[in-house]
Every structure is written in structure tokens, then in C-alpha cells.
N, C-alpha and C positions, 0 to 999 in steps of 0.2 A: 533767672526766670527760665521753667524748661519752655521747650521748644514746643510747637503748637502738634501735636500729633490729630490733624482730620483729613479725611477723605474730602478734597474740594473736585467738583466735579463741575468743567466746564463745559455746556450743550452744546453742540455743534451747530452749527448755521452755515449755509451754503452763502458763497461771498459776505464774510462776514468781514476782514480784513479792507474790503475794498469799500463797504458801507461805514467802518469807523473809520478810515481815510478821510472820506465825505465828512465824516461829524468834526473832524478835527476846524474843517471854516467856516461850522457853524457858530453861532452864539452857545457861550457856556451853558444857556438854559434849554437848549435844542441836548444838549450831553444829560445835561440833569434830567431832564424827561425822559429821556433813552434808559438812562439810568432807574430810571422810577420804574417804568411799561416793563423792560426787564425781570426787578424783584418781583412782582406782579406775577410772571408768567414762573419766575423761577419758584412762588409761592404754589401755584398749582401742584408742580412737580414734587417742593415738598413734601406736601399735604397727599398727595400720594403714596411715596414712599415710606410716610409715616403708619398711613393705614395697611402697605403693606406688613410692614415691622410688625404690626401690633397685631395679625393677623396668623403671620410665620411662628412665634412659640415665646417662650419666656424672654430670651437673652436677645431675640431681637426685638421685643417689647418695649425695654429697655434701652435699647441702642436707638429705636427710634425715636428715642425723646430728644435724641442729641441731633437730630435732621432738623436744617432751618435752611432757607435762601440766605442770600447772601447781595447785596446790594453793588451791582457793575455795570458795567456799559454791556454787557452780556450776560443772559441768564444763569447765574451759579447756583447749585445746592453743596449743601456741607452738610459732613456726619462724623459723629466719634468727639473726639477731644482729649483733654490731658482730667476731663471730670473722672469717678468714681462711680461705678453705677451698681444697685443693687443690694443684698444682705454679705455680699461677701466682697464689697468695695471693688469689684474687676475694674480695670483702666475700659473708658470706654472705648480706645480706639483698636485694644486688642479684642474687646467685644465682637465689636462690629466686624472683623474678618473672620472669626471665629461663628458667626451666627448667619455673614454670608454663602461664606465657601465651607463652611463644617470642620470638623477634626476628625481624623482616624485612631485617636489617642485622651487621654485626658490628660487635664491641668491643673493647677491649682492647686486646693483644698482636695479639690477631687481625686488629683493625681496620686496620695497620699499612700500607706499601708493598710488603712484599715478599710480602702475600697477595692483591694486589689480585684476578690474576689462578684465583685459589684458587677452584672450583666448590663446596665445601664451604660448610656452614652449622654455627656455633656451636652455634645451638639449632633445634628444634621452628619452622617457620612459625608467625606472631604466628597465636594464636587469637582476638585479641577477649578477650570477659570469660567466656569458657571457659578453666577451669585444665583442664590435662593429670594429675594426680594428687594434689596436696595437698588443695584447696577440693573437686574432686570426693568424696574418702575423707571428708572429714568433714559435707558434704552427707550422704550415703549412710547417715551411722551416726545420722542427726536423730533417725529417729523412734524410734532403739531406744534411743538418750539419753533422751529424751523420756519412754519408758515407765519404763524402771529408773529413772530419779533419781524421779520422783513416787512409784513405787513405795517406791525408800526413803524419800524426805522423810515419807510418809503412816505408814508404820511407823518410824521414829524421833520422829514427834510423839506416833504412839500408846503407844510407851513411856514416853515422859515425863511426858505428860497422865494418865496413870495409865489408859487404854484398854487396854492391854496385856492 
């Protein structure tokens, strides 16, 4: 079986370590719901990201079809895969860096002989480690990750602690 080629991108949270600590003596269903509140908020991010994609140009169109959350005791989004995407089967996970950070070159089909003379470019001019819309949309949504998931973490410990 190959190997899973995606982009998992874990959101950052201020004491986040020290709050799944806590969750470890709680009840499994205090995890589970962490769990749940999470996907939830990592759906938002998704669902962002995605409308970025579909907004940046063809081959990030594309790529963000392959954006989902991802179900954890911490908000995850994921993108790319070992899928095929498109008229001309591109791997989507070489897609997706390709549509974020650009190329200075072409590939493929495109890289051929009979495009040589082609003033066309594939993708985006290479940006460096500036993404064009994936990394940026889920940068953007940090701090509001950041607040709601503590939010709920603090009120799903208070339930269970009997704080409630």
C-alpha cells in the first residue's frame, strides 16, 4: 500500500498540552466530545480553505477538493493525497504544493517539447514559503481556533468535574 502523501496541519492552541493532560482523568466521553467540538471547529477551517482553493485558479480548484478536517482531540485539517486529480491525473499531493507556492518551471505533460516555445506558465510564480491560499486560510483562522477550542475544552471539563 503506498504511503499516505497529505498536508495534516495541526492548529495551534495556547496550553494545549497541559488541557489534554486534564482530559486524560476524565471520562472517555469528556475525550469524545473534545473530540467531536474539535472536528467542528476544524470544519470551519476547512470549509475555508476550500473556498479559498476554488477561488485561487484551476489546479487549486482541484486540490481543494481533497481539504477535509480531520476528527482529534485537537482541531486538524488535511489536504492532497495519493488521489489523481484532474484531465491529466496529477498526484494530488504534488498538486497542492504546486498551486500553493507556484513553480518557476513547468512539468509534466507541459514540460514536454512541443511546449517549449509556450509563454504560458502552469502555476502561480514560485512564492518562497509564502502559500497563495491553503497555509494562508488556516494561519488566518489561528486565533479564532485558539479561543473556541479553550472555550470548549474549559466548559466540557466543567461538566464533568462536576463544576457545571
Amino acid at each position: 500500500m503506498a504511503p499516505k502523501q497529505a498536508v495534516t496541519v495541526n492548529l495551534a492552541i495556547d496550553g494545549v498540552r497541559e488541557t489534554l493532560a486534564a482530559f486524560r482523568s476524565l471520562p472517555k466521553d469528556a475525550n469524545d466530545q473534545l473530540r467531536e467540538r474539535s472536528r467542528k471547529l476544524a470544519e470551519i477551517v476547512a470549509e475555508r480553505a476550500k473556498a479559498a482553493g476554488q477561488a485561487e485558479g484551476k489546479q487549486a480548484a482541484l486540490v481543494a477538493r481533497t481539504v477535509r478536517a480531520r476528527r482529534d482531540r485537537v482541531p486538524v485539517v488535511q489536504a492532497g493525497g495519493t488521489r489523481r486529480l484532474g484531465r491529466h491525473r496529477a498526484p494530488a499531493f504534488g498538486l497542492l504544493f504546486a498551486s500553493e507556492f507556484g513553480m518557476n518551471q513547468r512539468s509534466g505533460w507541459y514540460a514536454s517539447q512541443r511546449y517549449r516555445r509556450s509563454t504560458g506558465m502552469q502555476y502561480e510564480p514560485h512564492t518562497g514559503q509564502e502559500g497563495l491560499w491553503f497555509f494562508p486560510t488556516v494561519e488566518a483562522a489561528q486565533p479564532m481556533i485558539n479561543r473556541e477550542w479553550n472555550a470548549a475544552a474549559d466548559e466540557i471539563v466543567r461538566a464533568f468535574a462536576g463544576g457545571a
